[in-house]
MARMAR-854913 format. One record per residue (C-alpha): z, x, y. Coordinates in steps of 0.05 Angstrom, whole numbers, plus 5000, padded with zeros to 4 digits. Example, Ala and Ser with C-alpha at 12.3 -4.5 7.8 and 13.67 -1.06 7.14 Angstrom:
% residues 2
515652464910514352734979
This chain:
% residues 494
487850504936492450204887487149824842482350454840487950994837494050704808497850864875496750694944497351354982491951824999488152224943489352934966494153215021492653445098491854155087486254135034482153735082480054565109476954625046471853925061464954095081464553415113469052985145468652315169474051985211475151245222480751265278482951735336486552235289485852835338490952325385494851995338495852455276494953105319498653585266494353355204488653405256488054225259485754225187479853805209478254295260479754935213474554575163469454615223471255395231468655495168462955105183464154395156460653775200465253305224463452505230467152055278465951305263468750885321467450365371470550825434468951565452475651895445478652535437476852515359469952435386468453015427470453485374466253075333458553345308456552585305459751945340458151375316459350765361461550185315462149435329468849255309471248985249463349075217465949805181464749405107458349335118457850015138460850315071457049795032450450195069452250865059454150594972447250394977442951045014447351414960444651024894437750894923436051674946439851964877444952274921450652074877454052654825451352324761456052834718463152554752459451884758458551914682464652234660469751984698469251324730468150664698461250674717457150714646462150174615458149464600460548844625460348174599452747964600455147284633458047584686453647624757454747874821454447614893447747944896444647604832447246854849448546494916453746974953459046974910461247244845460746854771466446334752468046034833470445444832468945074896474644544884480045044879477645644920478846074863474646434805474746304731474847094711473447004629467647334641470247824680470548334630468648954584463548914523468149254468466349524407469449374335474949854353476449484417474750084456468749964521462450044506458850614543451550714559451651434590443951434607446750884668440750424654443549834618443149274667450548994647453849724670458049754721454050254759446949784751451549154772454249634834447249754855444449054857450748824886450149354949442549284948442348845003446349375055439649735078439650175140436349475173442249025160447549645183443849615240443748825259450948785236454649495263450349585319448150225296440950385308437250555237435551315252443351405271444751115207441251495166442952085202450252125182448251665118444152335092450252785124454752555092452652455021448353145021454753575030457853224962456453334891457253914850458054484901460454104955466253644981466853055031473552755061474352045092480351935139482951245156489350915187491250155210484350145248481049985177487049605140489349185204483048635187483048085133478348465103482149065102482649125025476049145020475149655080479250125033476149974964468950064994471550765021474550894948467550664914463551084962467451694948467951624870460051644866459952264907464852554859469652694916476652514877480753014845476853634879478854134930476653785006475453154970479652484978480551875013486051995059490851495085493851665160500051225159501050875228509450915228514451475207515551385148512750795132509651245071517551315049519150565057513450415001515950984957522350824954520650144953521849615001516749154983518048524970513748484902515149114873521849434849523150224860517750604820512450114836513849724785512349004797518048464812519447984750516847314753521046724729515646364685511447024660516947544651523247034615525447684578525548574573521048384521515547984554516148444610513749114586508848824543506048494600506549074647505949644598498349824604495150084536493550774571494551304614502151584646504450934653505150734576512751004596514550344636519850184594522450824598521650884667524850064683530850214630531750804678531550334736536749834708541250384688541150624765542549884786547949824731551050354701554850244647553949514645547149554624546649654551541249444496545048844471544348584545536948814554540849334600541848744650534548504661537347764661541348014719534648114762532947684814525647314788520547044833518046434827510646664843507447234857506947044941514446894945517847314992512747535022513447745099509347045115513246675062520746865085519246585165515846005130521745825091526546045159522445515191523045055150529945075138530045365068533546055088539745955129540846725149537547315157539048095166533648525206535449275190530549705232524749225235523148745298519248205271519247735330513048235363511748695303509348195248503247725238503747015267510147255322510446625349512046375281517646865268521046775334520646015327524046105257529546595272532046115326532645555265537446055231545145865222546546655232542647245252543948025239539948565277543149235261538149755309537750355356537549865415536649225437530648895407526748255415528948045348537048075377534247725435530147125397535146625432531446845503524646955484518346805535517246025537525245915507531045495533536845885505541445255504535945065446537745665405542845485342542746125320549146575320546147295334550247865319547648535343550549255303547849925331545650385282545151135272538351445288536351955245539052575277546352265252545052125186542552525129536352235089528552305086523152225115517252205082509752455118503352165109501952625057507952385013511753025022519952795016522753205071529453225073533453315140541453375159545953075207545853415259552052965304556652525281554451785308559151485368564451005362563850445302556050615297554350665215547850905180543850305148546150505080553550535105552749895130549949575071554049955014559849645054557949005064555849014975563549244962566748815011562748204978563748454903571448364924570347714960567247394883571647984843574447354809567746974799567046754722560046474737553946784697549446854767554347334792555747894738549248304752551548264829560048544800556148984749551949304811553750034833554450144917559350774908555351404917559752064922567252214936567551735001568550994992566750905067561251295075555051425022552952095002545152175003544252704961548552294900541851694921536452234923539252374847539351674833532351604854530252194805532451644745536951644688535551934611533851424568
């Protein structure tokens, strides 16, 4: 979603899915995302024909026009199928396809895809495991602009490349590989792409049952291709729409806790490519489009992180920023790698159980019981506080000093949430929370100004973004007020 869209949340929002005259589902959204499911069935009120694509018969299902039994983890090829019955019948919306996608642009005559070689793409190098992408580009012109062949017939466009690439997913192979007998195929294949163009509209649903695979990238990109030739972005009942699996998991991307990224989706300096403010926004300034305002928007950022510390003649405290040291590092799978092997010493779990909610479990567990110290700061006991007892481990093994902090659920505390539909919803406090019990951002502003006094006297150059750093947010030094963060969030002039 981010490559094709610039931003990695659905396309359109719940309620506009009544306006789709076709839906297809890929999970059990009448069970697990039974609010956003009632637009599905006010679309089929108004007559819309609803798709279920899914290995079991569920709820979804029966209020479904067409199952369609899947084998698992085969739903690529069955996108890559559905790309091709579009290009090969002519069911595709030529006018969006023309106008506004990337199709008609020419590509690098050296370029070929898995289709025209051996199975994989030009430039692989076998010794590495990695392509040479110099000819993975545009033609340009003597302006430097793309060229364009509108007519779609040039065999170096992307559109002509698309369709040898997908020629190979005919209703035969989606039927040896998905399980899905030819005549069903075609059935929703024809469905589906019939009810889009320029008088209709077509909505795909998905959730973790498409991203949770190694090829779940790809899941999502096919979904995005298909729907970009049936011209079904950017119109009413159109989109690709992303069911998150958590509450507000959609909020914890937003406002940014990912480990690459800074707040604003704006990517994470790297040591060796980014040395300076300079060589950052010209690296990460793109030519075109909204976000030619990156530096506007990451002097805003530093400005929020600093205040008045951050000033031009210290490239308003860039050289304060943490930089990676690749693009991978501190990535969920890095971080236990490093616990493991004894690089980090400590570790602080703020509502997240990672010894039975990540990838590789075993892994974490065995690498949280390697820490020196351990801080798990949740609504109740977890397996993470309990790593020193886990299934198969003698506690007297365990070196690691665990220290458990309730926290406030979100009845007492104010904050956000935000929905699957990236609506910010704001909500109160409704109680005070018992005893010593603190919010996470209580917990953490503290713990910043208790350190900031604890190196207050620090001449050392590593520590003046960390002094320079603002944790105070309204009147109360104790206690944060989230409105003053939900204005922070909104950025700074510049």
């Amino acid at each position: 979603m981010g490559t094709t869209f610039g931003r990695g949340a659905m396309t359109t929002n719940l309620i506009d899915i009544q306006n789709s005259d076709v839906i297809m589902a890929t999970s059990n959204m009448a069970e697990n995302h039974p609010v956003g499911f009632q637009w599905v069935m006010k679309a089929k009120e108004r007559g819309a024909k609803f798709i279920h694509v899914d290995p079991r018969f569920t709820r979804t299902s029966a209020a479904a026009d067409i199952h369609v039994p899947i084998r698992s983890g085969t739903n690529i090829a069955f996108f890559g199928g559905l790309i091709n019955y579009a290009i090969q019948n002519n069911l595709y919306f030529k006018d969006y396809v023309v106008h506004y996608t990337n199709a008609p642009y020419l590509i690098d005559p050296a370029f070929k895809t898995a289709t025209d070689g051996n199975g994989l793409f030009t430039g692989f190098d076998a010794a590495k495991g990695t392509y040479d992408r110099t000819s993975w580009k545009y033609q340009l012109d003597g302006e430097g602009n793309p060229k364009r062949d509108l007519t779609l017939k040039d065999p170096n466009s992307v559109f002509q490349l698309m369709r040898r690439h997908y020629s190979r997913y005919t209703p035969q192979m989606v039927e040896r590989v998905c399980g899905i007998p030819q005549a069903k195929f075609e059935e929703v294949a024809k469905l589906f792409c019939s009810n889009s163009g320029p008088e209709k509209t077509g909505t795909i649903t998905y959730a973790l049952n498409l991203t949770q695979h190694t090829n779940g990238v790809e899941n999502i990109r096919a979904l995005c291709m298909l729907q970009l030739l049936l011209g079904n972005i950017g119109r009413p009942g159109g989109g690709v729409t992303a069911l998150r699996g958590h509450a507000n998991v959609q909020g914890a991307t937003d406002l940014e806790l990912l480990y690459h990224e800074l707040p604003g989706y704006m990517a994470q300096p790297l040591r060796d490519a980014h040395p300076d403010l300079t060589a950052y926004l010209e690296k990460e300034t793109p030519k075109g489009g909204f976000w030619v305002n990156k530096p506007k928007f990451f002097v805003s950022l530093l400005k929020a992180f600093y205040g008045d510390a951050a000033t031009k003649d210290n490239e308003f405290g860039y050289q304060w920023l943490p930089k990676r040291a690749s693009a991978d590092a501190y990535s969920h799978q890095h971080i236990f790698v490093d616990m493991y092997n004894g690089v980090i010493k400590g570790f602080l779990a703020l509502g997240q159980n990672p010894a039975v909610g990540g990838p590789n479990a075993k892994l974490a567990r065995s690498a949280m019981q390697r820490l020196d110290w351990l801080v798990v700061k949740d609504i109740f006991l977890t397996e993470t506080a309990e790593v020193w007892k886990a299934p198969g481990t003698d506690p007297k093994t365990v070196k690691t000093e665990v220290f458990f902090m309730p926290a406030a659920p979100a009845a007492e505390k104010d904050g956000s949430l935000t929905n699957t539909m990236r609506l910010i919803q704001w909500h109160e406090k409704a109680v005070n929370p018992p005893g010593d019990v603190t919010s996470d951002a209580e917990f953490v502003c503290t713990l910043a100004q208790r350190l900031q006094k604890l190196y207050a006297g620090s001449k050392k150059e590593r520590d003046r973004g960390f002094l320079a750093a603002s944790f105070k947010y309204g009147s109360n030094p104790n206690e944060p007020e989230m409105v003053e963060v939900l204005k922070e969030v909104n950025g700074y002039a510049t």
